[in-house]
C-alpha positions as CSV (number, residue, x, y, z in Angstrom):
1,X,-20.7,-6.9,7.3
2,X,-22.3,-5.4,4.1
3,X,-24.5,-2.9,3.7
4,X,-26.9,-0.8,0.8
5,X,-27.0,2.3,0.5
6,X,-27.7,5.0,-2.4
7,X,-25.1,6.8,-3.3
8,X,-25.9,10.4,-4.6
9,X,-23.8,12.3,-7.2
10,X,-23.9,16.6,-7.2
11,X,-22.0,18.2,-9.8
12,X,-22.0,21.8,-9.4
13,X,-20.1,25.3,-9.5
14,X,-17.0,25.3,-6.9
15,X,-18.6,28.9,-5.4
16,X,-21.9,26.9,-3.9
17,X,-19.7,24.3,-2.2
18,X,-20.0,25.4,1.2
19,X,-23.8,25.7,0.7
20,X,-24.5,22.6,-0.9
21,X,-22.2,21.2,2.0
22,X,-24.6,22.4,4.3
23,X,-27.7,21.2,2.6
24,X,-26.3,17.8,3.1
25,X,-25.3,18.0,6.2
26,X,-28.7,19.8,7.6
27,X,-30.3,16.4,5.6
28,X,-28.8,14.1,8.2
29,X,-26.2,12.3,6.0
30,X,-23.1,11.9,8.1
31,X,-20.7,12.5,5.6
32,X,-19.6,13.5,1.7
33,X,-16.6,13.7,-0.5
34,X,-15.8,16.8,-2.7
35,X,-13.7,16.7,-5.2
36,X,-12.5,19.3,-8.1
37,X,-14.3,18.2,-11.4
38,X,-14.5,19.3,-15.0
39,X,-16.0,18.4,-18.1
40,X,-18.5,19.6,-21.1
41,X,-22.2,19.5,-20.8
42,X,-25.3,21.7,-22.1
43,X,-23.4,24.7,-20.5
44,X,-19.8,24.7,-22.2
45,X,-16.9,23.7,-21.2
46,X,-15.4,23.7,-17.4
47,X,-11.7,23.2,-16.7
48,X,-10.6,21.6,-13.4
49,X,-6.8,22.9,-14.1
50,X,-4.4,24.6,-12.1
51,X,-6.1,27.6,-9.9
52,X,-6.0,31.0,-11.6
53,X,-7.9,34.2,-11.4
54,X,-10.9,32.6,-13.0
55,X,-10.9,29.4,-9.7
56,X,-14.1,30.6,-8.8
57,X,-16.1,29.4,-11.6
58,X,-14.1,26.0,-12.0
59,X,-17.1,22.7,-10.8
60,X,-17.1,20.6,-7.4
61,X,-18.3,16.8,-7.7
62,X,-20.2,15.6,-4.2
63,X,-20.3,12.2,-3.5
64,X,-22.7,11.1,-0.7
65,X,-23.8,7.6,0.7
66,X,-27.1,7.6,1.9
67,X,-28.8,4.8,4.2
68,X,-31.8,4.8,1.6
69,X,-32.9,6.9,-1.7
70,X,-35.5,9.4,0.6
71,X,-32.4,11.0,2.1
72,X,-30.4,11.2,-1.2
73,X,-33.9,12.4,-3.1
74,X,-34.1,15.0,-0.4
75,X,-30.7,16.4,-0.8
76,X,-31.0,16.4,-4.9
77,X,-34.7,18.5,-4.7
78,X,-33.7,21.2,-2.8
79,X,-29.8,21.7,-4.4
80,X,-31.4,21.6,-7.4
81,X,-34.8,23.9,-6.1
82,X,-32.0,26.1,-4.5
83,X,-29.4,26.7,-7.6
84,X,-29.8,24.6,-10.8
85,X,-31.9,27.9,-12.2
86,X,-29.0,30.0,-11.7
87,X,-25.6,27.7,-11.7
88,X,-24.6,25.0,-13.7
89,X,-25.6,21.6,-12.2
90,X,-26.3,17.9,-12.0
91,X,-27.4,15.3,-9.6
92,X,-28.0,11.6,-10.1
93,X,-28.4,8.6,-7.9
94,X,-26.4,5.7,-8.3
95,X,-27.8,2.3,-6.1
96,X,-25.2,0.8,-4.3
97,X,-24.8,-2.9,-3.9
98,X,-22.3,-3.3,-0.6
99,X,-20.7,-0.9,1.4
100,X,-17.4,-2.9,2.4
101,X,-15.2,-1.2,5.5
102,X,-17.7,1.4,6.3
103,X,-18.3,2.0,10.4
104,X,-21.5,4.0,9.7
105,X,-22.4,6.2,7.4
């Protein structure tokens, strides 16, 4: 069996992942996946590379199906309320068509 879902996208700085973790969690999604992330955008350049001195600042990319876009439009309002002023971030929402193998989520 098949199911929809939304499927929200956080990019963020590595340092808030434990509090963005926590945002989703306290939202009522039932899981995530975090995974190190790079790139360019209005805020320079990040590197995702080897860990150094400088880890702290490197970015974290959330991935989190949600049962329907309320629950992923919560989560993306208050991350973004919370820390887009004073860290680098993006969220988006992504529909999805079928969630194949999933128990729940």
């Amino acid at each position: 069996m098949t199911q929809k879902a939304s499927k929200l996208v956080i990019v963020t700085e590595k340092v808030l992942l434990k509090k963005v973790a926590k945002i989703i969690d306290e939202a009522g999604a039932t899981g995530y996946t975090v995974v190190a992330a790079g790139g360019k955008g209005s805020r320079g350049v990040r590197s995702s590379g080897q860990p150094s001195v400088g880890d702290t600042f490197s970015n974290v990319k959330f991935e989190v199906l949600t049962p329907n876009r309320d629950m992923a439009v919560k989560i993306s309002d208050r991350v973004a309320a919370e820390f887009f002023d004073d860290y680098s971030g993006i969220a988006y929402i992504c529909d999805v068509m079928e969630v194949l193998h999933a128990h729940t989520f």
